[in-house]
C-alpha positions in Angstrom: 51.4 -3.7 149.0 52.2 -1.9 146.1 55.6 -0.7 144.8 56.9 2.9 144.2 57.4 3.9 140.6 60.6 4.7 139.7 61.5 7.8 138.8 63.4 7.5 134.8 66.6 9.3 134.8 67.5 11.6 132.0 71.4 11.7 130.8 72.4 15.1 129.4 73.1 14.8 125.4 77.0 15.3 125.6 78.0 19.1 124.0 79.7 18.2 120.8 82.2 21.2 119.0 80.4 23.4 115.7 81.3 22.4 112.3 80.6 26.0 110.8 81.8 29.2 112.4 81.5 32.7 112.0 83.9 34.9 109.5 85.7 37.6 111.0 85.6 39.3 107.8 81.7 39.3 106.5 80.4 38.2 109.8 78.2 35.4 108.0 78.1 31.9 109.6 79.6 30.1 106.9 83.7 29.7 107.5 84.5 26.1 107.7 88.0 24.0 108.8 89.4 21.4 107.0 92.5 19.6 107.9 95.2 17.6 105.2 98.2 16.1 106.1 101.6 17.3 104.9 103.8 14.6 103.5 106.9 13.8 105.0 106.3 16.1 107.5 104.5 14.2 111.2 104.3 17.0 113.8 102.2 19.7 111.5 99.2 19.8 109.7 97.6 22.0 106.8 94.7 23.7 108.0 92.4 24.7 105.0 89.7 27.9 106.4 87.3 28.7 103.8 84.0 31.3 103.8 81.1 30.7 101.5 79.9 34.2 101.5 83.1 36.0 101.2 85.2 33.6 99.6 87.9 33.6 102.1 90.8 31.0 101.7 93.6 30.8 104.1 95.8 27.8 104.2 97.6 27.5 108.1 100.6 24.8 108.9 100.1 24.2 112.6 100.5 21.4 115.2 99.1 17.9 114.5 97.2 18.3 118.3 95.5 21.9 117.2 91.4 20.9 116.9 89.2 23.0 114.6 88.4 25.7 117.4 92.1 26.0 118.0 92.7 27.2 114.2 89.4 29.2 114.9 91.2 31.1 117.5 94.3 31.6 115.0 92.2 33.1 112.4 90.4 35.6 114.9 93.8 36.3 116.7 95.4 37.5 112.9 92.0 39.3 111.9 92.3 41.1 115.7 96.1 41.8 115.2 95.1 43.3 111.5 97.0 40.5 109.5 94.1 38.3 108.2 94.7 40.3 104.5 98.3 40.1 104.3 98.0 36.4 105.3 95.2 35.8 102.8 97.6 37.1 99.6 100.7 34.6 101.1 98.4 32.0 101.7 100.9 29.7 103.9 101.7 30.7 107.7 105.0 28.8 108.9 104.4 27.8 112.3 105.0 30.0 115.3 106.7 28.9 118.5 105.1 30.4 121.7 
């Protein structure tokens, strides 16, 4: 008697999160997220957003939990709400309680 073949099983490739990101300013695909620590200072973080195409620089202190997308939503929340410039010339945002 012969045996059935088995049929192989395929595992989905598990999603993993962008590393580059679209500017809300030039619309190119080039805005990256960076994260430093701030010394002496263990519930925020300095999140560094730059853009290659339109040199955009913003420096944000947020949570230690926010992820890259989170700071992603932050920077499309100020360009929405029309404060992306004003934050760009002050280049520090304090963080805000919700």
């Amino acid at each position: 008697m012969a045996r059935r073949k088995r049929r192989k099983i395929i595992k989905p490739k598990p999603l993993s999160m962008p590393k580059v990101y679209q500017c809300p300013r030039c619309g190119a695909e080039t805005l990256s997220i960076q994260f430093k620590k701030i010394k002496g200072e263990s519930f925020h973080k300095l999140a560094i957003v730059k853009c290659g195409t339109c040199k955009l620089y913003l420096e944000l202190t947020v949570p230690q939990v926010f992820t890259e997308i989170d700071v992603y939503g932050k920077v499309i929340d100020l360009a929405n709400e029309g404060r992306l410039e004003e934050m760009i010339g002050e280049h520090t945002l304090g963080s805000e309680e919700e």
